[in-house]
Backbone of each chain as ProteinMPNN parsed JSONL, in Angstrom:
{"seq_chain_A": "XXXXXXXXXXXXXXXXXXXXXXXXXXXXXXXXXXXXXXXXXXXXXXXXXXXXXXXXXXXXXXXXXXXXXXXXXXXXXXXXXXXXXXXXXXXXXXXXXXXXXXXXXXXX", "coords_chain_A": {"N_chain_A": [[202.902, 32.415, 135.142], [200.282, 32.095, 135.538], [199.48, 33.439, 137.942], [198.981, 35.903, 137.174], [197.446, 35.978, 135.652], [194.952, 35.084, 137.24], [194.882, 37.044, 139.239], [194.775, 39.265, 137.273], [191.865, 38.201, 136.166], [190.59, 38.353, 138.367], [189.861, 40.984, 138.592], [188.471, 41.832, 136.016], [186.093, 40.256, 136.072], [185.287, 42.036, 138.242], [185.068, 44.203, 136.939], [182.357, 42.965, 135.306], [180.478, 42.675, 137.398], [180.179, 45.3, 137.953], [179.003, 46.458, 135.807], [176.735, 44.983, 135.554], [175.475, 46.409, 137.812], [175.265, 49.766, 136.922], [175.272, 49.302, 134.078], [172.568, 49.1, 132.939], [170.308, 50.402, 130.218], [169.208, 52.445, 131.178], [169.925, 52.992, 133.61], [172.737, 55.02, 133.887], [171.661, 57.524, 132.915], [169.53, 58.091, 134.913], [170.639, 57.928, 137.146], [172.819, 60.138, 136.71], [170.54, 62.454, 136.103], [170.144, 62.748, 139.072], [172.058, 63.801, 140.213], [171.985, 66.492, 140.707], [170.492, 66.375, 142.737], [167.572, 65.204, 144.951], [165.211, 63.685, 143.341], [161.221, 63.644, 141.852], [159.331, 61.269, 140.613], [157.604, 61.709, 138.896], [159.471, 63.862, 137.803], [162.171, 62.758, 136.842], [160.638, 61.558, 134.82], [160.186, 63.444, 132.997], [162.517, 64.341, 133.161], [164.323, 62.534, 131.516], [164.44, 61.945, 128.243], [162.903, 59.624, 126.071], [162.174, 57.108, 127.526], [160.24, 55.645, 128.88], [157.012, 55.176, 131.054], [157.074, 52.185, 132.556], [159.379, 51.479, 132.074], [160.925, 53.381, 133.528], [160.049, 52.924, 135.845], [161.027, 49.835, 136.236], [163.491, 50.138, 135.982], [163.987, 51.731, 138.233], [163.638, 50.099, 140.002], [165.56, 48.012, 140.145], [167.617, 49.762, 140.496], [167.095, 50.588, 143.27], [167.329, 48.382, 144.449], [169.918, 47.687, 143.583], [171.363, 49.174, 145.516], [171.956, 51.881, 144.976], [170.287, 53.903, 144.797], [167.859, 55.721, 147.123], [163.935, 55.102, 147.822], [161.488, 57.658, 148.462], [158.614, 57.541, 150.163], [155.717, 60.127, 150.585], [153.307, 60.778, 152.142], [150.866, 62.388, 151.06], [148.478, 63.599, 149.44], [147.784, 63.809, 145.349], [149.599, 60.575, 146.791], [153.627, 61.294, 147.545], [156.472, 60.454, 145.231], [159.609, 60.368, 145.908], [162.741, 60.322, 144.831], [166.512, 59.31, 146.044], [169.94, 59.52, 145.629], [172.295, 57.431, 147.076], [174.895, 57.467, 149.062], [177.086, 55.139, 147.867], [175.978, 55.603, 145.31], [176.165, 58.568, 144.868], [179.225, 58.583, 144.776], [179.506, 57.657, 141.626], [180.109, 59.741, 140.059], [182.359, 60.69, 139.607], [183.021, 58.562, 137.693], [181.367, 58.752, 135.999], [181.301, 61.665, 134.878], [183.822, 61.168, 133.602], [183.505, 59.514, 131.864], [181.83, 60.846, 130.168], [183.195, 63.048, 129.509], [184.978, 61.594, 127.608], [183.077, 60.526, 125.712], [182.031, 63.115, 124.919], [183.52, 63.881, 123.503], [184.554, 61.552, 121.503], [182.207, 60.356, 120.769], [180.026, 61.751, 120.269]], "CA_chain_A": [[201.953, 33.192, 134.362], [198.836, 31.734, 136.127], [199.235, 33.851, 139.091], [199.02, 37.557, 136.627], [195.717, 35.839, 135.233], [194.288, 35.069, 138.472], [194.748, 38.674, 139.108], [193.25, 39.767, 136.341], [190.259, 37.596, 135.909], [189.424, 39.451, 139.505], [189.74, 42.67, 138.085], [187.309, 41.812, 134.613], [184.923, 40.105, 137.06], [184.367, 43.098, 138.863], [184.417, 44.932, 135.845], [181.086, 42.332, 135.134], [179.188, 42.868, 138.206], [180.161, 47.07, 137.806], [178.179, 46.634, 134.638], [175.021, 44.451, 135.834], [174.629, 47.654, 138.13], [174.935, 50.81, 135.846], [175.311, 49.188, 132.539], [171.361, 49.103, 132.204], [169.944, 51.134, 129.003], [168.556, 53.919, 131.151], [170.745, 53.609, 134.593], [173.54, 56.055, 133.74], [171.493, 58.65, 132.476], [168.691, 58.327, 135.647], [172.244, 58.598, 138.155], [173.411, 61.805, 135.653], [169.819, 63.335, 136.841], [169.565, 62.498, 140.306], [173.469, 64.146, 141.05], [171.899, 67.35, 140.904], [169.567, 66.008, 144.004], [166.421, 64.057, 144.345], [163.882, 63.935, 142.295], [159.687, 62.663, 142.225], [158.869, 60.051, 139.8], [157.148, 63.028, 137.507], [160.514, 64.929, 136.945], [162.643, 61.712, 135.929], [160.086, 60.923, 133.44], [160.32, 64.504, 131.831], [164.147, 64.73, 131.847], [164.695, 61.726, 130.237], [163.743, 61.655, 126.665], [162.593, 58.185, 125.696], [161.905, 56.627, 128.589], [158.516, 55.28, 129.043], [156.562, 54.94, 132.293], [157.152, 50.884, 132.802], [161.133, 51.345, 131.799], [161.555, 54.132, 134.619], [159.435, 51.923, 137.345], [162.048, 48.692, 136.177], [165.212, 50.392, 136.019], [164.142, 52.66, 139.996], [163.328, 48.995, 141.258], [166.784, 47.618, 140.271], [168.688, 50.619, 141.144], [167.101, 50.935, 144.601], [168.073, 47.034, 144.817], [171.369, 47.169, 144.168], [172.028, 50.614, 146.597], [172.072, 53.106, 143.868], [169.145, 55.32, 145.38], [166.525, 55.841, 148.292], [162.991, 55.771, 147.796], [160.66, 57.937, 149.799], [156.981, 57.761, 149.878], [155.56, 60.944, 151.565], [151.301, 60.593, 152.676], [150.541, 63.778, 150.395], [147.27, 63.427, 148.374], [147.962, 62.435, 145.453], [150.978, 60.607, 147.496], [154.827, 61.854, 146.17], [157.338, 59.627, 145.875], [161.055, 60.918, 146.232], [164.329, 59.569, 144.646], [168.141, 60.179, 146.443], [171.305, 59.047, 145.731], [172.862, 57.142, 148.184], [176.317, 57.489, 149.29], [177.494, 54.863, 146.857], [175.247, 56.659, 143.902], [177.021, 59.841, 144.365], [180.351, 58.711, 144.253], [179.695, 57.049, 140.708], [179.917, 61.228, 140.112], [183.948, 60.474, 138.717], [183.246, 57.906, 136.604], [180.188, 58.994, 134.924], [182.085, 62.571, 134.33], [185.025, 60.538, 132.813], [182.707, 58.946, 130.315], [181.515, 61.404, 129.76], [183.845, 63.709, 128.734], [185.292, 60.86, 126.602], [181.586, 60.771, 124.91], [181.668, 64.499, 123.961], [184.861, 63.897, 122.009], [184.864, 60.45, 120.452], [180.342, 59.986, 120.349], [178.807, 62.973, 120.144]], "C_chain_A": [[200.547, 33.166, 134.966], [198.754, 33.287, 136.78], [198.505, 35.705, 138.757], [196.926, 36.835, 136.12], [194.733, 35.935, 135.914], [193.939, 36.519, 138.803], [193.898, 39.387, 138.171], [192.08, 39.612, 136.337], [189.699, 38.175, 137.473], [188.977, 40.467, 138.828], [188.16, 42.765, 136.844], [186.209, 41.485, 135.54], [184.031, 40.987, 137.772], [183.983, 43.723, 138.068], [182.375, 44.735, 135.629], [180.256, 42.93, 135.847], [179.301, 44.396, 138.014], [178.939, 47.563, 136.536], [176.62, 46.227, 134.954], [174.476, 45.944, 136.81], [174.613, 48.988, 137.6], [175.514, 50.65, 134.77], [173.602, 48.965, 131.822], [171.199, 50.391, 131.438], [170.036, 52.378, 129.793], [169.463, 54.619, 132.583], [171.735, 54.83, 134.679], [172.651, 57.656, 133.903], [170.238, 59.029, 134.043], [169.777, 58.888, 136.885], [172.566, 59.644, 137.409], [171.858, 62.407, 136.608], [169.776, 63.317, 138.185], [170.853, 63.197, 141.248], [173.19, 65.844, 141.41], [170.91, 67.389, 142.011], [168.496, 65.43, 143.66], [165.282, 64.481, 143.724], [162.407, 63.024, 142.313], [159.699, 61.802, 140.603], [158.418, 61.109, 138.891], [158.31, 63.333, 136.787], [161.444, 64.433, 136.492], [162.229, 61.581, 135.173], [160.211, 62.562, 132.76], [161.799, 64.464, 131.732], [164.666, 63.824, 131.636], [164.184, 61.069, 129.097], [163.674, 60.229, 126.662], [162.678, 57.402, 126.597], [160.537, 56.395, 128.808], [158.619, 54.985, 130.657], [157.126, 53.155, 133.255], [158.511, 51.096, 132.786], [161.556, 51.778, 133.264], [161.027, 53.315, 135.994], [160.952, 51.024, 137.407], [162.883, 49.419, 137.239], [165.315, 51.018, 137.247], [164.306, 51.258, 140.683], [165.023, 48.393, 141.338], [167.732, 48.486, 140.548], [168.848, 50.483, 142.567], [167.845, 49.206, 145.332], [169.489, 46.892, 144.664], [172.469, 48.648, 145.125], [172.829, 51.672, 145.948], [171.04, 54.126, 144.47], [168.234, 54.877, 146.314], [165.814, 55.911, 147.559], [161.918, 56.321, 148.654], [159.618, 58.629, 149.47], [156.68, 58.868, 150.981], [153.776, 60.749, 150.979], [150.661, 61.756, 152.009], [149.418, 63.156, 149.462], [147.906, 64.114, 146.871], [149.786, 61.639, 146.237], [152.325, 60.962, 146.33], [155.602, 61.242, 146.635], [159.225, 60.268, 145.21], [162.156, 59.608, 146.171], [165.489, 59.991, 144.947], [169.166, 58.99, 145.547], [171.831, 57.998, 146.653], [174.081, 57.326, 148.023], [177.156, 56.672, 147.994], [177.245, 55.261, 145.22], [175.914, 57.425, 143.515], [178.493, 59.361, 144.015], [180.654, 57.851, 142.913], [179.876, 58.475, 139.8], [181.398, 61.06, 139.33], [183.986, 60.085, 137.436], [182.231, 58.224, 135.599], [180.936, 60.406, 134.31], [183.356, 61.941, 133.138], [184.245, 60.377, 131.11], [181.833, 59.784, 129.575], [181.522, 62.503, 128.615], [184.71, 62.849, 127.274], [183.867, 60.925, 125.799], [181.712, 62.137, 124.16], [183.011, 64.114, 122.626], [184.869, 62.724, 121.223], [183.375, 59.867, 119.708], [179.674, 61.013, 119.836], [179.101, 63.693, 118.983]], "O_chain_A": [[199.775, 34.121, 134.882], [198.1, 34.184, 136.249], [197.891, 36.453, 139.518], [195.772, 37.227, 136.293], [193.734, 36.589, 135.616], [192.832, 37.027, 138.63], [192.779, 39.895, 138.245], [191.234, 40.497, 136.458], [188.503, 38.389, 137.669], [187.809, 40.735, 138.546], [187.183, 43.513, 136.885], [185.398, 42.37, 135.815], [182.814, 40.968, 137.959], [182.794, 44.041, 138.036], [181.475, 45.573, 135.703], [179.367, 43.637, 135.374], [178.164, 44.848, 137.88], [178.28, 48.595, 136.417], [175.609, 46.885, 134.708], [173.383, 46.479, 136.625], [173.562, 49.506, 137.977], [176.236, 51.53, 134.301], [173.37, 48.746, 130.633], [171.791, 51.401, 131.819], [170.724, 53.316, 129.389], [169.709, 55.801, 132.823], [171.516, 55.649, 135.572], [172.881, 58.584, 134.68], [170.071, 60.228, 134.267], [169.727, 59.999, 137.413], [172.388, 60.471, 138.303], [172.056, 62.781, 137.764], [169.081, 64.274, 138.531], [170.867, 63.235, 142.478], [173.929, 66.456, 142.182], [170.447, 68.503, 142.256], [168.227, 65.101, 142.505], [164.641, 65.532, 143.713], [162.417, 61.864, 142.722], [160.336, 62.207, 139.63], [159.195, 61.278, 137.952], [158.414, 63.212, 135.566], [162.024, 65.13, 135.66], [162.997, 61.382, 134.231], [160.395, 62.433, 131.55], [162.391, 64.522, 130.654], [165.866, 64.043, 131.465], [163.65, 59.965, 128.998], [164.507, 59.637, 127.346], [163.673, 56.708, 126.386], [159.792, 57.372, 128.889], [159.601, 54.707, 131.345], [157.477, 53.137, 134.435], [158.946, 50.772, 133.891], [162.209, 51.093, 134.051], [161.699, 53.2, 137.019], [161.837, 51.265, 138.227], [163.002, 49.423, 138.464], [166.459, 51.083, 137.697], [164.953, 51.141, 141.724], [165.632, 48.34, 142.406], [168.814, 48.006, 140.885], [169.908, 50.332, 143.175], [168.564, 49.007, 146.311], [170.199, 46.182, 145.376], [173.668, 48.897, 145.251], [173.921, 52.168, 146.228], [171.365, 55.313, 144.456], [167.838, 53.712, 146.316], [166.111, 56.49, 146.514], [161.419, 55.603, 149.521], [159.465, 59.692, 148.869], [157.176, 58.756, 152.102], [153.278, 60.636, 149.859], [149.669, 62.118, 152.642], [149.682, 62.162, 148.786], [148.627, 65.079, 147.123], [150.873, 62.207, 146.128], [152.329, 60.968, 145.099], [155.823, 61.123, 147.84], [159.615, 60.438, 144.054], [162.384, 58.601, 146.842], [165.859, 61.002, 144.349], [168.923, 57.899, 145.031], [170.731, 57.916, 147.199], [174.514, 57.376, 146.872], [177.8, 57.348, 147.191], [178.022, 55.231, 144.266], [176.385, 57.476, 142.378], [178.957, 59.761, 142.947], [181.761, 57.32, 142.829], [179.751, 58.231, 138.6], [181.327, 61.468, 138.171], [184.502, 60.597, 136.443], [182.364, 57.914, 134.415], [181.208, 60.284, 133.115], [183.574, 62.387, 132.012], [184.356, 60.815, 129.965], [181.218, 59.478, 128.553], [180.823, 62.834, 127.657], [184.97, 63.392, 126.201], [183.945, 61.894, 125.044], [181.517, 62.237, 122.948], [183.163, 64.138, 121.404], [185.258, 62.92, 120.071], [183.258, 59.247, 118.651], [178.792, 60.969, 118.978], [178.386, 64.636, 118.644]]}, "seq_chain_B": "XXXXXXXXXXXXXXXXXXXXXXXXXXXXXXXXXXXXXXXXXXXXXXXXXXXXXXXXXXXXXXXXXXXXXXXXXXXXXXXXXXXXXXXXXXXXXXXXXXXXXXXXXXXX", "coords_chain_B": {"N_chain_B": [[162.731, 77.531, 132.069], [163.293, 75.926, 129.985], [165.559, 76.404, 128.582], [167.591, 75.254, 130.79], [166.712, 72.082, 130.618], [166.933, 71.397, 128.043], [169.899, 71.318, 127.696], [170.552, 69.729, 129.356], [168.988, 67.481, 128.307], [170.489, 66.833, 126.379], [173.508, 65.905, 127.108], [172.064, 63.703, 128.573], [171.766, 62.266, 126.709], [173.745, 62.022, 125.151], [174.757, 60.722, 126.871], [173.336, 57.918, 127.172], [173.963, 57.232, 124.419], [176.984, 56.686, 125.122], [176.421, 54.069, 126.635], [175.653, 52.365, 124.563], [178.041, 52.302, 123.034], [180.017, 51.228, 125.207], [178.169, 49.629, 127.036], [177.745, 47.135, 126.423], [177.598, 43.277, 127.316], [180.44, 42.162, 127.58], [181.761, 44.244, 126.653], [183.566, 46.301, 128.706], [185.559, 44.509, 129.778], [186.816, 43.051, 127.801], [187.883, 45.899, 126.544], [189.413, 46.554, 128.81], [191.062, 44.309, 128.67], [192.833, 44.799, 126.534], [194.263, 47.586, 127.297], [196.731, 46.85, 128.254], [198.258, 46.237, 125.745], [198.35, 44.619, 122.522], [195.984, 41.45, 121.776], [196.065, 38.386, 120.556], [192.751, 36.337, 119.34], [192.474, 34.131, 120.885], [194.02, 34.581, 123.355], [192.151, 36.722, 123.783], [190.287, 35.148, 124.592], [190.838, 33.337, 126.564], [191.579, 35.04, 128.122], [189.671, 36.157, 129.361], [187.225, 35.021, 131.4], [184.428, 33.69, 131.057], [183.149, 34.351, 129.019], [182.067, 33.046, 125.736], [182.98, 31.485, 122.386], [181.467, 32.749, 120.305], [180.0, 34.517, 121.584], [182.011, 36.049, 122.232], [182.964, 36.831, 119.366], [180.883, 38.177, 118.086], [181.515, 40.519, 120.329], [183.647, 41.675, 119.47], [183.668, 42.428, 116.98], [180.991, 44.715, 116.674], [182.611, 46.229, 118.548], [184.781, 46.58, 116.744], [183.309, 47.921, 114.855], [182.402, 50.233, 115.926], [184.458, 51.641, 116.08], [186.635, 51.312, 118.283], [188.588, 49.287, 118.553], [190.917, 47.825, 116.475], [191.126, 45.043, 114.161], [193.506, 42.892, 112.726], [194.957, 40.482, 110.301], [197.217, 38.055, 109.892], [198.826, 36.64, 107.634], [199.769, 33.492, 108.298], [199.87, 30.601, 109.224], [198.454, 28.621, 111.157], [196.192, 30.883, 109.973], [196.558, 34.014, 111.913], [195.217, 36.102, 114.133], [194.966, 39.491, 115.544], [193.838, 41.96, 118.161], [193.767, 45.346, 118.463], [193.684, 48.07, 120.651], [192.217, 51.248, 119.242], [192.806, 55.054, 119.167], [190.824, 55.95, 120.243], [190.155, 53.988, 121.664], [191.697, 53.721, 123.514], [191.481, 55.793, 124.586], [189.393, 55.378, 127.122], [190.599, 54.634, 128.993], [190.852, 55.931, 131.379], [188.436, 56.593, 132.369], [187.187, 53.777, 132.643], [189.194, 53.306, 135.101], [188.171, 54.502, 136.87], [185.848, 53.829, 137.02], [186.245, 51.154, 137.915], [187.526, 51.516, 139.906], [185.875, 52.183, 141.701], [183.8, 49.792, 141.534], [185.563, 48.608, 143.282], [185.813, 49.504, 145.748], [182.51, 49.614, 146.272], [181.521, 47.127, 145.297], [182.544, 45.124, 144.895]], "CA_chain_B": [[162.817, 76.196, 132.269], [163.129, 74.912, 128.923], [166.735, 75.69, 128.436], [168.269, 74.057, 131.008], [166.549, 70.774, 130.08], [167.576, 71.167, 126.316], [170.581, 71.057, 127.466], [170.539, 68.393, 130.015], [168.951, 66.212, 127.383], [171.673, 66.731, 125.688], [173.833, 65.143, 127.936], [171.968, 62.497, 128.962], [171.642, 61.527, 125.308], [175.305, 61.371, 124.92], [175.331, 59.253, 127.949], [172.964, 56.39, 126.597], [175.076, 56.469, 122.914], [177.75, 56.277, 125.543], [176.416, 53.186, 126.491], [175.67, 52.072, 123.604], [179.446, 51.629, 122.594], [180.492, 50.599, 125.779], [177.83, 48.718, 127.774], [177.632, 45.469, 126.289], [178.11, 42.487, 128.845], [181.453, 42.309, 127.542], [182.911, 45.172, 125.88], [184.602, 46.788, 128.885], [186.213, 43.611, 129.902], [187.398, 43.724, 126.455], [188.53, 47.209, 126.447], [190.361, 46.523, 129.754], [192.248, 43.412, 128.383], [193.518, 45.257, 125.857], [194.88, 48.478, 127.622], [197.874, 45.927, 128.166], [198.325, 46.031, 124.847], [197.147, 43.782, 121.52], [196.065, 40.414, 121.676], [194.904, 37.581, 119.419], [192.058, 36.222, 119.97], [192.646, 33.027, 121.602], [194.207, 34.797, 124.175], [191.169, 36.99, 124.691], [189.241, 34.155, 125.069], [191.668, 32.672, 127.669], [191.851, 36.228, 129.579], [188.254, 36.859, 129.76], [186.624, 33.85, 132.16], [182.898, 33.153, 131.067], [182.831, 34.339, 127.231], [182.206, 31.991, 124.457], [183.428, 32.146, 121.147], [180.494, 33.362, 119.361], [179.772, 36.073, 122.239], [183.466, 37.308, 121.955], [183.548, 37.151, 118.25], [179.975, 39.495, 117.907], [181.581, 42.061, 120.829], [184.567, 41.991, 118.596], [182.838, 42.839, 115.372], [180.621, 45.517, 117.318], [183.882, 46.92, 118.795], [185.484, 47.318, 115.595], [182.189, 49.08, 113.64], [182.271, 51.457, 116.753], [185.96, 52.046, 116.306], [187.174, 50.6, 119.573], [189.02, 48.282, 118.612], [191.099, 47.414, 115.002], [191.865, 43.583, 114.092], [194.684, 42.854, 111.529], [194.743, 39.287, 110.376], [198.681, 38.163, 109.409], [198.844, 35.495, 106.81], [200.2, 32.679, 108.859], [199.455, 28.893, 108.626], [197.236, 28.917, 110.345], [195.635, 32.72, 110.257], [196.723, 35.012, 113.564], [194.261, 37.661, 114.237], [195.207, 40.386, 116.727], [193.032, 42.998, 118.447], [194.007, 46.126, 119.402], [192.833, 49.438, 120.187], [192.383, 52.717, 118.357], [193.383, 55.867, 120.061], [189.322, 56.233, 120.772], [189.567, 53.132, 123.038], [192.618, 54.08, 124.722], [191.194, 56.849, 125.848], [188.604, 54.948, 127.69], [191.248, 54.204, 130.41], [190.06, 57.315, 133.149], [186.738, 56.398, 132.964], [187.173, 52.44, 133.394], [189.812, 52.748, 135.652], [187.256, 55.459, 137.793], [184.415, 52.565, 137.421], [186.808, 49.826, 138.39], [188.13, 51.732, 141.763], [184.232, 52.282, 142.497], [183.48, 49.088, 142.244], [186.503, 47.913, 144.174], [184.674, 49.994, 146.972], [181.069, 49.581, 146.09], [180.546, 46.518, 144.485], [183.59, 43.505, 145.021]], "C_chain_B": [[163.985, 75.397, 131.342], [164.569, 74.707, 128.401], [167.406, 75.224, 128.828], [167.969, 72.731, 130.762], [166.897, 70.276, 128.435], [168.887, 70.152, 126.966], [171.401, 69.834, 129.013], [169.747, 67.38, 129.163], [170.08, 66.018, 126.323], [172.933, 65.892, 126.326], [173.369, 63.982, 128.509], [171.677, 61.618, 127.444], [172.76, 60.89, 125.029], [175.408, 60.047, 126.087], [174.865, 57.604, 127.481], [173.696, 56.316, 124.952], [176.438, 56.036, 123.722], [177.687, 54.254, 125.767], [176.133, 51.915, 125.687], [176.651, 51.412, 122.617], [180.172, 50.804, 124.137], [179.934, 49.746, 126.861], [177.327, 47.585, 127.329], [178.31, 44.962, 127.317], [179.12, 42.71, 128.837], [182.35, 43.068, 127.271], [183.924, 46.207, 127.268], [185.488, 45.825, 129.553], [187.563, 43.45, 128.797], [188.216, 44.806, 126.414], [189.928, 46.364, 127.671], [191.674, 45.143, 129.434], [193.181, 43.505, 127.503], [194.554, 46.399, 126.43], [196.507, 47.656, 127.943], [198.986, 45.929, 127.14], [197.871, 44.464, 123.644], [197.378, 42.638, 121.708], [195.088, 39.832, 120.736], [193.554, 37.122, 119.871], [191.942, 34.608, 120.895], [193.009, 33.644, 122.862], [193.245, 35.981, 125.117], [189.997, 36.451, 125.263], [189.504, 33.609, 126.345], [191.662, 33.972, 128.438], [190.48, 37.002, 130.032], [187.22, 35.619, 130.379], [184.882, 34.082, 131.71], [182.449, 33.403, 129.71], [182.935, 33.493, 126.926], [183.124, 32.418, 123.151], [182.543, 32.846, 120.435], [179.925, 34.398, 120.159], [180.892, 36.749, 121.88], [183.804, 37.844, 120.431], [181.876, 38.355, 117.692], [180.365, 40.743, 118.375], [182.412, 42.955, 119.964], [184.295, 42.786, 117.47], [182.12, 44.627, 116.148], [181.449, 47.001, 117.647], [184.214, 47.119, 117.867], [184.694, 48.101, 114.776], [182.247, 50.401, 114.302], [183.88, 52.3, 116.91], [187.293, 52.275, 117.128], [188.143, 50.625, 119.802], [189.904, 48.67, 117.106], [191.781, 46.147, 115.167], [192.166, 43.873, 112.769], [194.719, 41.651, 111.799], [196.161, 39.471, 109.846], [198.606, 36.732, 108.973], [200.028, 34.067, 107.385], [199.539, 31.328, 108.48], [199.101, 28.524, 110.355], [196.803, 30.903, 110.95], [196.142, 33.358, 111.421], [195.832, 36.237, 112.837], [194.754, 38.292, 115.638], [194.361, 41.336, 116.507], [193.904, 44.182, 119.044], [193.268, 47.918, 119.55], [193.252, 50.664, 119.854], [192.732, 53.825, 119.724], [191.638, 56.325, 121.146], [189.101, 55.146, 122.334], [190.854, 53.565, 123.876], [192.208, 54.888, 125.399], [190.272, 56.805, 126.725], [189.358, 55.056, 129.007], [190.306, 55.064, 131.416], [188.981, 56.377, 133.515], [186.627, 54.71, 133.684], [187.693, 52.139, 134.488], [188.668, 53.188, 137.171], [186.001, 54.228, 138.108], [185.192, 51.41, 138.312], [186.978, 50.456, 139.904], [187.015, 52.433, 142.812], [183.676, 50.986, 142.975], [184.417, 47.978, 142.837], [185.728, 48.129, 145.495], [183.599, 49.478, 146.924], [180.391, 48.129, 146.083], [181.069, 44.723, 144.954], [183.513, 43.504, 146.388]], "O_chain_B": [[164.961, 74.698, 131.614], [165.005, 73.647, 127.951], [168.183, 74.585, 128.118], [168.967, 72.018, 130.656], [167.045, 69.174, 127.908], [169.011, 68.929, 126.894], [172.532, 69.446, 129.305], [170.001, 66.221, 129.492], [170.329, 65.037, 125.622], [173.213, 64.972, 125.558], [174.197, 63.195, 128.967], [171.414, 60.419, 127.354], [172.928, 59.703, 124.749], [175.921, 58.928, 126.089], [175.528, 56.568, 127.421], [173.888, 55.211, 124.445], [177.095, 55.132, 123.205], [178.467, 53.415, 125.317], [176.322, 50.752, 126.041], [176.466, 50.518, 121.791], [180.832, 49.778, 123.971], [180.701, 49.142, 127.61], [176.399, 47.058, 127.943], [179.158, 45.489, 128.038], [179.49, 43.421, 129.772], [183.544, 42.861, 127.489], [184.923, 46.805, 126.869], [186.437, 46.438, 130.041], [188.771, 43.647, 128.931], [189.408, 44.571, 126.221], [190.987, 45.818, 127.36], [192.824, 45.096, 129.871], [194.152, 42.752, 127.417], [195.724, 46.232, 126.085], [197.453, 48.392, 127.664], [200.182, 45.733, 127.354], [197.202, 43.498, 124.011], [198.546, 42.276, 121.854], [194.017, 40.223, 120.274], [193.207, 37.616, 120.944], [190.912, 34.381, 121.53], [192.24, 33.257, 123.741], [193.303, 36.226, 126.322], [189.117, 36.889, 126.004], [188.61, 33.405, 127.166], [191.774, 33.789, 129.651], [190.282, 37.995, 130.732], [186.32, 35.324, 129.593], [184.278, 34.891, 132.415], [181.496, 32.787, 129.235], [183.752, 32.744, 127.463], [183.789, 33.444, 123.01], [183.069, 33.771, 119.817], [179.314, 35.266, 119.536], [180.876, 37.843, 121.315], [184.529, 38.797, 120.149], [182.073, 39.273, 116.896], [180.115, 41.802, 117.8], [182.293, 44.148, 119.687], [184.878, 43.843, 117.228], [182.849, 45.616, 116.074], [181.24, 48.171, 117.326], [184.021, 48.324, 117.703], [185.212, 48.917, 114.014], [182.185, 51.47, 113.695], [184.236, 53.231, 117.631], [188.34, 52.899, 116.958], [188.791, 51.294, 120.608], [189.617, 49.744, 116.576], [192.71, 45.956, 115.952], [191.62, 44.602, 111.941], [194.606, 41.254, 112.959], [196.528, 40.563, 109.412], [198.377, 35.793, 109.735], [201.043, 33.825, 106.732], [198.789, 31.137, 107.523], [200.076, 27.864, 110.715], [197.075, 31.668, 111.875], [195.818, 32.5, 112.242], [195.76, 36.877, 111.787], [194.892, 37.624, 116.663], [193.992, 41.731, 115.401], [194.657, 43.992, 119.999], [192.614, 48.618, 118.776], [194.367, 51.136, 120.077], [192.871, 53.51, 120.906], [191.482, 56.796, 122.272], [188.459, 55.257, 123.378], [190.693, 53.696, 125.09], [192.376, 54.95, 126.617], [190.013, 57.857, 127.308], [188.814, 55.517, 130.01], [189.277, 54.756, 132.017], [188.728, 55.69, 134.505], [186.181, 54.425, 134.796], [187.287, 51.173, 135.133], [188.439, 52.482, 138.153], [185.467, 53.909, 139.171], [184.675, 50.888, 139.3], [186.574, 49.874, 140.911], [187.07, 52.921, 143.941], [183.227, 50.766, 144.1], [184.158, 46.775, 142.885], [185.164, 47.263, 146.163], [183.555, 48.559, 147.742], [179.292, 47.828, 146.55], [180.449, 43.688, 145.198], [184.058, 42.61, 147.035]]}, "name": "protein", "num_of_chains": 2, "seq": "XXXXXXXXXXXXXXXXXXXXXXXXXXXXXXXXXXXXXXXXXXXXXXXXXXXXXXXXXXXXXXXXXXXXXXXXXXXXXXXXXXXXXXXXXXXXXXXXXXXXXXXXXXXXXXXXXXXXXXXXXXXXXXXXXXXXXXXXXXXXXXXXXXXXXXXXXXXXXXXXXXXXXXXXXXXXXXXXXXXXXXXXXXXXXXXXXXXXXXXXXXXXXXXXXXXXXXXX"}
């Protein structure tokens, strides 16, 4: 019996760390805007309702830390700073649809 | 402008009630130890490595207000409680299994 647990308890584990990187409050919904391409620090804070200035700083610093998105400062008076995807970002593009569509039917 | 952002706040709204039911530390650990089918709770204590009792017995509670989950207690000596889930959490599978085989790639 051990050996099915062992197994498992990988599987939940990853589950864990899958969560420390887009199970924060605002992560999901900042990856949902950013699939339609990148975006400046201005146009995150308008399309997501309730989101304050300090939240969206946090939650960019720990995204860009755990290789959820680029950021890129361009020398423009006042300077503009530019958010991507990265490769691993976009392909969270499945699972966020999934939950999504489960959301319209069992949350919303 | 104004109506595509309606209705992209609309969507990203659903997404944070999304997480709302399902990003607690533990709840898709939870979910996923159930898709198995129902267990008591001793044995989700034993199949989930780093919960306590008094974390697993709040996600529990949580899970069942959000309609997750349903526990049935069976008058035994002493008590058995089993968890299992509603047709709402079954239908979680896609999406967890879509997070899990991301961060098989991404994350483990």
């Amino acid at each position: 019996m051990s050996d099915k647990k062992v197994e498992k308890c990988g599987e939940r584990c990853a589950l864990q760390e899958i969560l420390d990187v887009i199970g924060g409050k605002w992560s999901m919904s900042i990856i949902y805007a950013l699939f339609s391409g990148k975006k400046r620090f201005s146009e995150l804070e308008r399309l997501i309702p309730g989101i304050n200035t300090r939240m969206l700083v946090k939650e960019l610093k720990n995204m860009e830390a755990n290789g959820i998105i680029t950021r890129e400062v361009f020398a423009t008076v006042p300077p503009t700073v530019e958010y991507t995807l990265t490769t691993k970002g976009e392909k969270l593009e499945a699972s966020i649809n999934e939950l999504y569509k489960w959301g319209m039917e069992y949350v919303a």
